[in-house]
DSSP file (Angstrom, degrees, kcal/mol; ACC not computed):
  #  RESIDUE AA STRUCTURE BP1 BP2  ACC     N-H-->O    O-->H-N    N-H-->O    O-->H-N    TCO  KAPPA ALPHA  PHI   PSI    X-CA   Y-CA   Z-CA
    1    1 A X              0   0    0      0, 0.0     5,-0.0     0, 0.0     0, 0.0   0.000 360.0 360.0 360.0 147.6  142.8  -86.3  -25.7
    2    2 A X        -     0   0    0      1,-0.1     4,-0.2     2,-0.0     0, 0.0   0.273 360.0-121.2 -29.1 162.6  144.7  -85.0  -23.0
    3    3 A X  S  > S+     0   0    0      2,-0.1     4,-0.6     3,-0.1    -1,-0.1   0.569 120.9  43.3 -90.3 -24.1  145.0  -86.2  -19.1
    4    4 A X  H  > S+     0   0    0      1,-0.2     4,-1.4     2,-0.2     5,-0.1   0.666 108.9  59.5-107.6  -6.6  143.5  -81.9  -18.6
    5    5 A X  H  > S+     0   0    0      2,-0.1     4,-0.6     3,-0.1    -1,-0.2   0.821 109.9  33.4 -43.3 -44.3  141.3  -82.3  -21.1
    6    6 A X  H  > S+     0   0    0      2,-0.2     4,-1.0    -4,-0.2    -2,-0.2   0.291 112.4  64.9-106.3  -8.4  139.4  -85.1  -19.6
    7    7 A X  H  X S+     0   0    0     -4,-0.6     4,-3.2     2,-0.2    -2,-0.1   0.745 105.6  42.2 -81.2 -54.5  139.9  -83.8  -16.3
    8    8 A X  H  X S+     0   0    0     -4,-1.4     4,-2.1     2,-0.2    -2,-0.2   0.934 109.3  61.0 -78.5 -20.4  137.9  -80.7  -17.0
    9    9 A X  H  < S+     0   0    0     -4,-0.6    -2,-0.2     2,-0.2    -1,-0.2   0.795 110.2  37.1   2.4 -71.8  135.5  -82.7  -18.7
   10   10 A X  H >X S+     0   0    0     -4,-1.0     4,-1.7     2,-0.2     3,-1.3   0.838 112.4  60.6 -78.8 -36.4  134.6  -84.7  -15.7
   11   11 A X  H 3X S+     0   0    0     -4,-3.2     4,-2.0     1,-0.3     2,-0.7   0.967 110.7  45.6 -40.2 -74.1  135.1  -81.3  -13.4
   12   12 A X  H 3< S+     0   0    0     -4,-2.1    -1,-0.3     1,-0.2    -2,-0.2  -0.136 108.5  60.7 -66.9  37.5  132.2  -79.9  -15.6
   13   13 A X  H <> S+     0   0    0     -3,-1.3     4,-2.0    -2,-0.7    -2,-0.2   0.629 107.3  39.6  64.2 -92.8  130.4  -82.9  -15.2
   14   14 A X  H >X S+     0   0    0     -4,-1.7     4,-2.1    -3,-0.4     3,-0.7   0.814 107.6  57.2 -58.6 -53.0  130.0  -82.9  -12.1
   15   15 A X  H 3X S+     0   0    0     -4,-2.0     4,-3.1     1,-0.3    -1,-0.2   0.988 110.6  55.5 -53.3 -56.9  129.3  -79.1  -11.2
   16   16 A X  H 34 S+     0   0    0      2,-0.2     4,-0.3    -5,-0.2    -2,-0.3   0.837 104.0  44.1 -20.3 -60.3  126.8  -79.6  -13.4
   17   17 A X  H XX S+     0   0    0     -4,-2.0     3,-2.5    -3,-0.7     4,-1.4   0.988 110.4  60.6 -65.3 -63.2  125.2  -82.4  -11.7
   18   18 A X  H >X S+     0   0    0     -4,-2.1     3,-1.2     1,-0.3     4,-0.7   0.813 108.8  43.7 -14.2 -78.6  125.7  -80.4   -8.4
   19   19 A X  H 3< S+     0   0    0     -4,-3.1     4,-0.3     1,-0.3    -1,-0.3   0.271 107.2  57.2 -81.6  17.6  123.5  -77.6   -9.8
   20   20 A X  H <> S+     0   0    0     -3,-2.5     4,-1.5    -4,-0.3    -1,-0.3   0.653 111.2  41.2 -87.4 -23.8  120.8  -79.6  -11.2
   21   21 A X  H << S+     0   0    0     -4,-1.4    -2,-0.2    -3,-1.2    -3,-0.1   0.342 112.7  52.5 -99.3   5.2  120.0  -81.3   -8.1
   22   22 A X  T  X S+     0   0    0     -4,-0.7     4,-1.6    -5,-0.4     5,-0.2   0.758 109.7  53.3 -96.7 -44.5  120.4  -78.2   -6.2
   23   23 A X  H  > S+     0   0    0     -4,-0.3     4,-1.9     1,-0.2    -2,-0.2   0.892 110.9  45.9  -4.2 -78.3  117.9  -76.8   -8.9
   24   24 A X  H  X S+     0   0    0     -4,-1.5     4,-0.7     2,-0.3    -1,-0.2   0.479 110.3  52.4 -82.2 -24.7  115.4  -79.6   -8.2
   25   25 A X  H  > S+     0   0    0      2,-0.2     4,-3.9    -3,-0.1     5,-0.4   0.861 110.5  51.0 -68.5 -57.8  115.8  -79.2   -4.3
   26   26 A X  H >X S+     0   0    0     -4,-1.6     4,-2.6     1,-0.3     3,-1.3   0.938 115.2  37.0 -61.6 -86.0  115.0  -75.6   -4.7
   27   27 A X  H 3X S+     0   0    0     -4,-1.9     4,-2.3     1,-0.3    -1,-0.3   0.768 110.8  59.6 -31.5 -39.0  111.8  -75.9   -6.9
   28   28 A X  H 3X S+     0   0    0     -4,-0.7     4,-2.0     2,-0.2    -1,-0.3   0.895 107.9  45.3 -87.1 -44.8  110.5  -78.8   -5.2
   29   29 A X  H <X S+     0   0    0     -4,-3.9     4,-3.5    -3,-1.3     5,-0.3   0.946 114.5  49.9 -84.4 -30.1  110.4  -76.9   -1.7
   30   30 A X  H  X S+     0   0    0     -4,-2.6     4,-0.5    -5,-0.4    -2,-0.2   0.751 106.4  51.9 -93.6   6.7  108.8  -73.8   -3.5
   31   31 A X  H >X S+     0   0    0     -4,-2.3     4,-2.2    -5,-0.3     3,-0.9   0.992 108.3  55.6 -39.9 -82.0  106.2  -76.0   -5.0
   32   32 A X  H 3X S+     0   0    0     -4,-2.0     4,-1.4     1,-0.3    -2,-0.2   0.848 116.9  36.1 -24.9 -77.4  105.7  -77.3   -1.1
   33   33 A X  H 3X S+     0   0    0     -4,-3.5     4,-1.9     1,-0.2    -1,-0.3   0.754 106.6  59.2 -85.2  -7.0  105.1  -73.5    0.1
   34   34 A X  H <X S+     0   0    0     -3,-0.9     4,-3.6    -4,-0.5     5,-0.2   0.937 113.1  43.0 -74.1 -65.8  103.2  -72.1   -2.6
   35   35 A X  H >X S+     0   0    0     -4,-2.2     3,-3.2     2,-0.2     4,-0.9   0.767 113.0  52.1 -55.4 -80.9  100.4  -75.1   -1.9
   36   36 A X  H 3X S+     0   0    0     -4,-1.4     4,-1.6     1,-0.3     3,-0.3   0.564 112.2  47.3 -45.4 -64.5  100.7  -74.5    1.9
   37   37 A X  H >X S+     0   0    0     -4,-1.9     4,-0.7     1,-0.3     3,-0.7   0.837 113.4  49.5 -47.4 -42.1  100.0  -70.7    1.0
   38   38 A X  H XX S+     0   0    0     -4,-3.6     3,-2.8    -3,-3.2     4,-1.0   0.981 108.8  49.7 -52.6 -54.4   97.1  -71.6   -1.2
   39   39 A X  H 3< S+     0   0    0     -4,-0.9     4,-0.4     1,-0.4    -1,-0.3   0.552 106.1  60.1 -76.1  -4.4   95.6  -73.7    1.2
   40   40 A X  H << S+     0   0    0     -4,-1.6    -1,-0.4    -3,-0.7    -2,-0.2   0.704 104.9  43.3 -43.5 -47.1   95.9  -71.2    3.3
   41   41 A X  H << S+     0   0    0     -3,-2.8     4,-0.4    -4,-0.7     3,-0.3   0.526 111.0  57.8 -70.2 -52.7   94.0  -68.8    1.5
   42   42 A X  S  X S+     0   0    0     -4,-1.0     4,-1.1     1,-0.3    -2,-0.2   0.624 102.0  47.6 -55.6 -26.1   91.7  -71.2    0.9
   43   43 A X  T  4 S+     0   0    0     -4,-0.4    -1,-0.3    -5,-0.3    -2,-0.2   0.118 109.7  65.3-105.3  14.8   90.8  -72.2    4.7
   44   44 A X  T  > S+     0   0    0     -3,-0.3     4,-1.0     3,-0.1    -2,-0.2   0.519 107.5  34.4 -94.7 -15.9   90.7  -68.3    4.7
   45   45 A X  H  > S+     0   0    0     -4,-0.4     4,-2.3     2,-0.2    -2,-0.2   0.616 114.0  58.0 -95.7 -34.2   87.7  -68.3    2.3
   46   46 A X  H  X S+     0   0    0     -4,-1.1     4,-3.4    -5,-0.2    -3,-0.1   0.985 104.8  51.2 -56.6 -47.6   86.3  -71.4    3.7
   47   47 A X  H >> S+     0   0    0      1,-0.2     4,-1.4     2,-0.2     3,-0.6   0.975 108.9  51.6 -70.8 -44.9   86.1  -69.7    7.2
   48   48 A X  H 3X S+     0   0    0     -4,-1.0     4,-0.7     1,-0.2    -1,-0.2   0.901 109.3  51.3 -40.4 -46.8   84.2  -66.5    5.6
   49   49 A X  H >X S+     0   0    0     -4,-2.3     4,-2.8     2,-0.2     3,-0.8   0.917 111.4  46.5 -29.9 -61.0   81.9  -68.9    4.2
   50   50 A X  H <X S+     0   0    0     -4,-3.4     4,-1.0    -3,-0.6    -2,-0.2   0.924 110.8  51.6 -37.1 -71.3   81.5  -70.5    7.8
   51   51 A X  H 3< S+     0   0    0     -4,-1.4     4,-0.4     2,-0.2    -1,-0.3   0.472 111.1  46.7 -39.1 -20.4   81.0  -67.3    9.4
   52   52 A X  H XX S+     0   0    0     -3,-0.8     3,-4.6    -4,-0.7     4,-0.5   0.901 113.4  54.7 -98.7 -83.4   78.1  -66.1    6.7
   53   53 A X  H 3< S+     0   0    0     -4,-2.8    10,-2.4     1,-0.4    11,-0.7   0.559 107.2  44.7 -44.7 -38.4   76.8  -69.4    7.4
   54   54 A X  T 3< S+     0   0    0     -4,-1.0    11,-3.4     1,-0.2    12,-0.6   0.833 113.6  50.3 -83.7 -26.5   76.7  -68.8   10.9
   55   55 A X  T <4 S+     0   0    0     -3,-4.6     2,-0.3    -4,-0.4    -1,-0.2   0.918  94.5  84.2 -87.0 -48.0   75.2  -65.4   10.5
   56   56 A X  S  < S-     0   0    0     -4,-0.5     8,-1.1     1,-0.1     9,-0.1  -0.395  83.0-108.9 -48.5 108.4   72.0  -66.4    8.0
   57   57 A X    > > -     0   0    0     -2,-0.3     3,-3.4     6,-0.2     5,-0.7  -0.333  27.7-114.0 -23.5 116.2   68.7  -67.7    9.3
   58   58 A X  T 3 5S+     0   0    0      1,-0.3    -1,-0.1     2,-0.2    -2,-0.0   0.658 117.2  71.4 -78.8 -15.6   68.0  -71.4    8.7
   59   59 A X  T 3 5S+     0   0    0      1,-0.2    -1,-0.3     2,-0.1    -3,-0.0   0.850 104.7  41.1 -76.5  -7.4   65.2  -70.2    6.5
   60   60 A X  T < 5S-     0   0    0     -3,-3.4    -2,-0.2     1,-0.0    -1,-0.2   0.555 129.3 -93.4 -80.0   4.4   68.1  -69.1    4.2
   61   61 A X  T   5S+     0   0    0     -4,-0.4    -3,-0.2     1,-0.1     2,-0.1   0.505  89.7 123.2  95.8   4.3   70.2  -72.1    4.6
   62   62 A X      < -     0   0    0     -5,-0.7    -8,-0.2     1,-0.1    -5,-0.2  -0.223  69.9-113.2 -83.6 173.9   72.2  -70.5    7.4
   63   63 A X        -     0   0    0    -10,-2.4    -6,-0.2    -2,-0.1    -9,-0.2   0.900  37.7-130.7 -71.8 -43.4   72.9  -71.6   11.1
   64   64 A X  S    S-     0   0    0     -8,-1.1    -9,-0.2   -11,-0.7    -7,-0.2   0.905  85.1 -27.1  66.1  42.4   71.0  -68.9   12.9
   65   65 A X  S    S+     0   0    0    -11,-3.4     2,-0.2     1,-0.7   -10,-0.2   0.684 128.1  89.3 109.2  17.2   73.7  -68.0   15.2
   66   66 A X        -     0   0    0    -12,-0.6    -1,-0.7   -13,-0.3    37,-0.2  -0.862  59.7-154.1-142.8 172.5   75.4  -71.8   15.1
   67   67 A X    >   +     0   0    0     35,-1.3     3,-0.7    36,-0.6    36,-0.2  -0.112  61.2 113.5-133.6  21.7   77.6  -73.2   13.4
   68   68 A X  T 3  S+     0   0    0      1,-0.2    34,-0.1    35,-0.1    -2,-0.1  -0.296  77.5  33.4 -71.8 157.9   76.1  -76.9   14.0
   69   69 A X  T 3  S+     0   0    0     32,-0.4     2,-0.8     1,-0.2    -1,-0.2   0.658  87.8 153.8  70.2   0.6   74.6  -78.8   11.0
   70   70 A X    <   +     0   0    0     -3,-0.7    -1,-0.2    31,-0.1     2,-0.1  -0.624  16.9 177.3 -82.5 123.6   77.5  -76.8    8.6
   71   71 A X        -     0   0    0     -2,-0.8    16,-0.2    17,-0.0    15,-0.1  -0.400  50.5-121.5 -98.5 167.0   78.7  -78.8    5.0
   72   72 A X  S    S+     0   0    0     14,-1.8     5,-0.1     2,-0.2     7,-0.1  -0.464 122.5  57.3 -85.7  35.6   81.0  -77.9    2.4
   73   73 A X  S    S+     0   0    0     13,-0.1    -1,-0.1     3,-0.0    14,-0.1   0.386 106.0  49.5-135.6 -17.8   77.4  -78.4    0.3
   74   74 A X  S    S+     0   0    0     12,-0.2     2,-0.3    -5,-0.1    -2,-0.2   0.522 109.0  63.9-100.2  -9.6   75.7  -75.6    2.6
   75   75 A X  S    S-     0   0    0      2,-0.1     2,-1.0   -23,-0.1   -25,-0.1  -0.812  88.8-112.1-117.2 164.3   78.5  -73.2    2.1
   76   76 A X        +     0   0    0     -2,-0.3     2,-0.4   -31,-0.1   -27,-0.1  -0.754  62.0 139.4 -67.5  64.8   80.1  -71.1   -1.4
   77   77 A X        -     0   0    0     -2,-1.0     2,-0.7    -5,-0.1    -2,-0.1  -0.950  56.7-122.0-143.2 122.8   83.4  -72.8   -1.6
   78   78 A X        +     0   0    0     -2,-0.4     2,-0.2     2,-0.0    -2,-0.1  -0.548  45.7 166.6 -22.3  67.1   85.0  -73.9   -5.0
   79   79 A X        -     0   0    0     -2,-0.7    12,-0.2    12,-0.1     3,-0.1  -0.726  49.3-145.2-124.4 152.5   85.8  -78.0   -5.0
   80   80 A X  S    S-     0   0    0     -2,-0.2     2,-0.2     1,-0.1    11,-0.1   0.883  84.8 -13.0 -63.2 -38.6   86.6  -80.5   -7.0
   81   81 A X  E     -A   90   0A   0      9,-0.7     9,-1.3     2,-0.0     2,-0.3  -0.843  52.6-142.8-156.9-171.1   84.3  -83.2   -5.0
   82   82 A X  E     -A   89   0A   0     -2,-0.2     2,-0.8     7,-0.2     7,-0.2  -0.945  22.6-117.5 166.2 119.7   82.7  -83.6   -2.0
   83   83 A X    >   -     0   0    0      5,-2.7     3,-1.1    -2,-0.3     4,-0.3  -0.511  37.9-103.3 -69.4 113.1   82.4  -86.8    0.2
   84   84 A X  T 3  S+     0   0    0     -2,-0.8    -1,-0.1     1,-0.3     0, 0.0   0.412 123.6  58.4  15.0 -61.5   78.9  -88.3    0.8
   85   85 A X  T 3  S-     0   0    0    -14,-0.0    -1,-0.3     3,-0.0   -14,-0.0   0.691 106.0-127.5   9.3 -79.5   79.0  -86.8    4.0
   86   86 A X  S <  S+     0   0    0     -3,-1.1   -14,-1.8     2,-0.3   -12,-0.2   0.147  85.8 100.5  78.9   1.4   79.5  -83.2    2.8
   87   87 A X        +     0   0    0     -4,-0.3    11,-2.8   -16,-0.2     2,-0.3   0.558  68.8  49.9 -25.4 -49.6   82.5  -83.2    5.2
   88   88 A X  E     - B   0  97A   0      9,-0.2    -5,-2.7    -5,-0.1     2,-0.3  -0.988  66.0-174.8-131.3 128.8   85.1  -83.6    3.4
   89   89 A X  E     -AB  82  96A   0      7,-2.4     7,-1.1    -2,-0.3    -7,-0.2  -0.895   7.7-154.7-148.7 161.4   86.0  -81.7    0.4
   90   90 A X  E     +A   81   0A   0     -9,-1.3    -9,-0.7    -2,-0.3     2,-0.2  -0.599  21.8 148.9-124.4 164.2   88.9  -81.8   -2.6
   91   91 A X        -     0   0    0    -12,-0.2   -12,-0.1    -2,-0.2    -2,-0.0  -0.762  63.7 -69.0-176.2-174.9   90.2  -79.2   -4.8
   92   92 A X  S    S+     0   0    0      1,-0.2    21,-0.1    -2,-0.2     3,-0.1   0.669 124.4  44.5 -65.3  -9.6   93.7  -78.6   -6.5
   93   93 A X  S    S-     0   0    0      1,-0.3    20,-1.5    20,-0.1    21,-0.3   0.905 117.7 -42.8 -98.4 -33.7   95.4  -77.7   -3.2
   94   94 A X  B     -F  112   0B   0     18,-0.3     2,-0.8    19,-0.1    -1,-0.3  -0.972  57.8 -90.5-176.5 168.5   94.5  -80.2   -0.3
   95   95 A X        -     0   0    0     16,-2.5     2,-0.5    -2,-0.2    16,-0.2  -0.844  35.1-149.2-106.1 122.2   91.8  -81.8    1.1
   96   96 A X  E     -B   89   0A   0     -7,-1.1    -7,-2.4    -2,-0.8     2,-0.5  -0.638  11.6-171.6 -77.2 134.5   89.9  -80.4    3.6
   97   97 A X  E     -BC  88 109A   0     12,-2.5    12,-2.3    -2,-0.5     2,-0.6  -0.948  19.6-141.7-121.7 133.1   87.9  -82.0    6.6
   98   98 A X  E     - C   0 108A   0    -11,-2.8    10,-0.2    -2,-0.5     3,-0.1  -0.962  22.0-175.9 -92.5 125.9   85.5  -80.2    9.2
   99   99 A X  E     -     0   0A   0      8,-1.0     2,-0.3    -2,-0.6     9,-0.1   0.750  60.7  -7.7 -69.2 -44.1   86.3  -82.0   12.4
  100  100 A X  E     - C   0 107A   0      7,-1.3     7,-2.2     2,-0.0     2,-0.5  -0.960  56.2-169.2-157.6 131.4   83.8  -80.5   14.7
  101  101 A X  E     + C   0 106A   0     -2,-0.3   -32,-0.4     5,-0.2     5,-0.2  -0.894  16.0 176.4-146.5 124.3   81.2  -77.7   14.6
  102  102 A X  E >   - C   0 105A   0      3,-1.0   -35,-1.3    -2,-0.5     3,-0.7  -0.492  56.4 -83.2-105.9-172.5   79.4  -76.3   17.5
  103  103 A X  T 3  S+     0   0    0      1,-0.3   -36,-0.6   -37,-0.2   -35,-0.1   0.848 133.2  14.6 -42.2 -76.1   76.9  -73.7   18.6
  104  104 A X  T 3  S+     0   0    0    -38,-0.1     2,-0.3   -37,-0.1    -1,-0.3   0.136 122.6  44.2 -58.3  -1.3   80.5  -71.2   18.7
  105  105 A X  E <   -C  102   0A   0     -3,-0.7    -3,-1.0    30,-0.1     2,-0.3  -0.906  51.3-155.2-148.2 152.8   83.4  -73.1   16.7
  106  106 A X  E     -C  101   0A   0     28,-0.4    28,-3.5    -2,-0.3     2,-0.4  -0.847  15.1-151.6 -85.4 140.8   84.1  -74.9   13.6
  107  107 A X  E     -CD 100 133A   0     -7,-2.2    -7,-1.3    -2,-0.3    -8,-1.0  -0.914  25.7-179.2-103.7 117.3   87.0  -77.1   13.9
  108  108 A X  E     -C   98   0A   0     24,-2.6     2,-0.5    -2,-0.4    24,-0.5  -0.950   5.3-174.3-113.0 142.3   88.9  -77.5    9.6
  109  109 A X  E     -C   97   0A   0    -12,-2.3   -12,-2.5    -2,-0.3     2,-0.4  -0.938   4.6-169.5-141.4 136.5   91.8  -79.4    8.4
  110  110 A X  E     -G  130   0C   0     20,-5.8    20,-1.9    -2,-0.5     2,-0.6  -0.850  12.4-156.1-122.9 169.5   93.3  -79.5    5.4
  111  111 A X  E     -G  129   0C   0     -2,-0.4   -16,-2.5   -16,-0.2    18,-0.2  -0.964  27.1-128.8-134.0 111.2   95.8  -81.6    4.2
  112  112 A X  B     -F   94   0B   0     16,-0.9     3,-0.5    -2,-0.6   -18,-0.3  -0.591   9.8-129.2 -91.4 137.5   98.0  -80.1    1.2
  113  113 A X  S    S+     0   0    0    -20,-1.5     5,-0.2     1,-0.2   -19,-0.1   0.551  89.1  94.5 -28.7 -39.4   98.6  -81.9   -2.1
  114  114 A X  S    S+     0   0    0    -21,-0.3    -1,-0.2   -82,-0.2     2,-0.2   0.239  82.1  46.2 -66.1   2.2  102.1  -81.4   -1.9
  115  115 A X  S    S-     0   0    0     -3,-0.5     3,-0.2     1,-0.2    11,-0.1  -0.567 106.9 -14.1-120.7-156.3  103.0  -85.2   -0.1
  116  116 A X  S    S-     0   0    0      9,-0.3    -1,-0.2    -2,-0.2     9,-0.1  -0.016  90.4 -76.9 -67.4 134.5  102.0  -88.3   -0.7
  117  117 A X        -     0   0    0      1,-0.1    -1,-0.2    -3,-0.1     2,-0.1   0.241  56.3-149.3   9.1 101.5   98.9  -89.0   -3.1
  118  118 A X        -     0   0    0     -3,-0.2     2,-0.2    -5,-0.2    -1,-0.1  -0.404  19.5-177.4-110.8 167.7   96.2  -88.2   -0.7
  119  119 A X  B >   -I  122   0D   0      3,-1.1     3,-2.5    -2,-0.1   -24,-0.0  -0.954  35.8-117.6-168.6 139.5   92.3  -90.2   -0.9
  120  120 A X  T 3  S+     0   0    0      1,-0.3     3,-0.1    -2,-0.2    -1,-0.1   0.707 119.0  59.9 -83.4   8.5   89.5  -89.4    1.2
  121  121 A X  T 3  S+     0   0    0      1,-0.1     2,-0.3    -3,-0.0    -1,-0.3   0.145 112.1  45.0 -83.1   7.7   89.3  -92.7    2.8
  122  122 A X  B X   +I  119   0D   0     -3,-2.5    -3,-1.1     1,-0.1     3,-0.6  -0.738  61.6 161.2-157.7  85.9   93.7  -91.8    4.2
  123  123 A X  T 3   +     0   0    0     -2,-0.3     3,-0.1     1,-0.2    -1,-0.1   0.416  62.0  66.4 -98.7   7.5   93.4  -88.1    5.5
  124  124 A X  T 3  S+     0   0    0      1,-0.1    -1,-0.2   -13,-0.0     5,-0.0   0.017  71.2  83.7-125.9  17.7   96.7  -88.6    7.5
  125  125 A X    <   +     0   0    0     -3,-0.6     2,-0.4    -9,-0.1    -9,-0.3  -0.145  61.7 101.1-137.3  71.5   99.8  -89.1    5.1
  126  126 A X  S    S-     0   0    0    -11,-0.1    20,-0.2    -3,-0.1   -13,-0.1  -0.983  74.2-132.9-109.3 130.4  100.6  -85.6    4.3
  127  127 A X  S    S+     0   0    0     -2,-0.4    19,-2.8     1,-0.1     2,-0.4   0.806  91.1  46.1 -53.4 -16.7  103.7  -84.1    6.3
  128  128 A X  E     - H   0 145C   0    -16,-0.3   -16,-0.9    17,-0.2     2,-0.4  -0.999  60.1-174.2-147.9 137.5  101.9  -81.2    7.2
  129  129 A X  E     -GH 111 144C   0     15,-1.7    15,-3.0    -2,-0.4     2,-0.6  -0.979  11.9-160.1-106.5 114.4   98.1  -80.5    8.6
  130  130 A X  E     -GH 110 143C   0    -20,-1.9   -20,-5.8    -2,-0.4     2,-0.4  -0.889  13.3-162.4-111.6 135.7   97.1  -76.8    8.8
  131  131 A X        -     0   0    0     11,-3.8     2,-0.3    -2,-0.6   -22,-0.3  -0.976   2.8-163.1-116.6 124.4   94.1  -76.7   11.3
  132  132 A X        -     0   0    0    -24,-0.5   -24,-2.6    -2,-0.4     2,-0.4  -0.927   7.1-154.6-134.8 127.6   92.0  -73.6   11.2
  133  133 A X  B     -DE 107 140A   0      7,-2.8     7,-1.9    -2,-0.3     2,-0.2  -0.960  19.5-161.3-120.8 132.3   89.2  -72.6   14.4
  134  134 A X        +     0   0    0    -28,-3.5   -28,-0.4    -2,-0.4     2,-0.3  -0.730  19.1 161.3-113.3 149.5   86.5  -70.5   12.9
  135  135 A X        -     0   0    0      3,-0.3   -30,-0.1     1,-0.3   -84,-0.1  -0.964  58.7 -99.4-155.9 166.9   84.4  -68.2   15.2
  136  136 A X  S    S+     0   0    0     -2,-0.3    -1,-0.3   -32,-0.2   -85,-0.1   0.997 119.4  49.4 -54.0 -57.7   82.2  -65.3   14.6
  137  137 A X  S    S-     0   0    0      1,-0.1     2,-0.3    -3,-0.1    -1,-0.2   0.756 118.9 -46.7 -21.9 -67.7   85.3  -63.3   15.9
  138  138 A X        -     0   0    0     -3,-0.1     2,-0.5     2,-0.0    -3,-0.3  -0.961  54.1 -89.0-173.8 140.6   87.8  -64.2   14.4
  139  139 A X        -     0   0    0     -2,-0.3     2,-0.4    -5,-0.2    -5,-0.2  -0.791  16.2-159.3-126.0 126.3   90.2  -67.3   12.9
  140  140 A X  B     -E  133   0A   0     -7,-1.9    -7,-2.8    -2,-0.5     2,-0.1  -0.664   8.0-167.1-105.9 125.2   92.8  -69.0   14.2
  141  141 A X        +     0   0    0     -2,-0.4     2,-0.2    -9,-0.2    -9,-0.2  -0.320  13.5 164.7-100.1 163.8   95.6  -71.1   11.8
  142  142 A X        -     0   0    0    -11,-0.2   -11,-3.8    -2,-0.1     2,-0.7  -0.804  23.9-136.2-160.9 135.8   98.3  -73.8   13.1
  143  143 A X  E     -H  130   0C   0    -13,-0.2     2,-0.5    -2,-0.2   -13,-0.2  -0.922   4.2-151.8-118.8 133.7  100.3  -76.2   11.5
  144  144 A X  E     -H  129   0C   0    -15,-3.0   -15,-1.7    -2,-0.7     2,-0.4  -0.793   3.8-160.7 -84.4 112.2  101.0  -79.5   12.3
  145  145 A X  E      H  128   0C   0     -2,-0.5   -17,-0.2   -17,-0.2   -18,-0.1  -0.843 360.0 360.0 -90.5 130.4  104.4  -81.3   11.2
  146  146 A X              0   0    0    -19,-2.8    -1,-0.2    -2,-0.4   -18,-0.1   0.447 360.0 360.0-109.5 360.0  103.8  -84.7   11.4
């Protein structure tokens, strides 16, 4: 073979590797925001849950105008598992935590599948926390970069 034979050879070679690992970049980060959007979507169903809860009369299993004494076991939300607790709840997207709930507020986090290999005993090594305050009003999202 040639010296431009083997020259394009290794030229396509290489563009090639170039655009599989530009590929893999590219998928990998919209994998990453399609789960944050779920779980998004999901702490947007949680908090309607919350809110009915809050609304319901404690002989129905509600709060009666609080939102103290609320579980992922007392509310209508789709999980894989549920901690002992009723605190902490799994599914295919993230884990979720209630932090705090008072007369007015629930305090969620969720923690999205999309890092590291998540357990409910290690609720802090994901790169991103979205933190959701529920109120009768209204709910309010943030994310956290860690």
């Amino acid at each position: 073979m040639g010296q431009q034979q083997i020259l394009l050879i290794l030229v396509v070679t290489v563009i090639a590797g170039v655009a599989t690992v530009v590929a893999i970049n590219t998928m990998s980060s919209t994998l990453q925001q399609n789960n944050i959007d779920a779980v998004r979507v999901d702490l947007s169903v949680i908090a309607a849950q919350m809110q009915a809860y809050y609304q319901k009369p404690r002989g129905m299993g509600g709060g009666s105008k609080s939102f103290v004494g609320v579980t992922f076991d007392k509310i209508a939300f789709q999980t894989d598992s549920i901690d002992a607790t009723g605190m902490i709840a799994r599914n295919g997207n993230a884990i979720f935590n209630i932090e705090s709930a008072t007369n007015s507020m629930v305090v969620l986090t969720a923690q999205p599948s999309t890092g590291p290999v998540m357990a409910f005993d290690n609720l802090s090594n994901s790169e991103i926390t979205q933190r959701a305050e529920v109120t009768l009003s209204g709910v309010v999202m943030r994310y956290q970069v860690e």
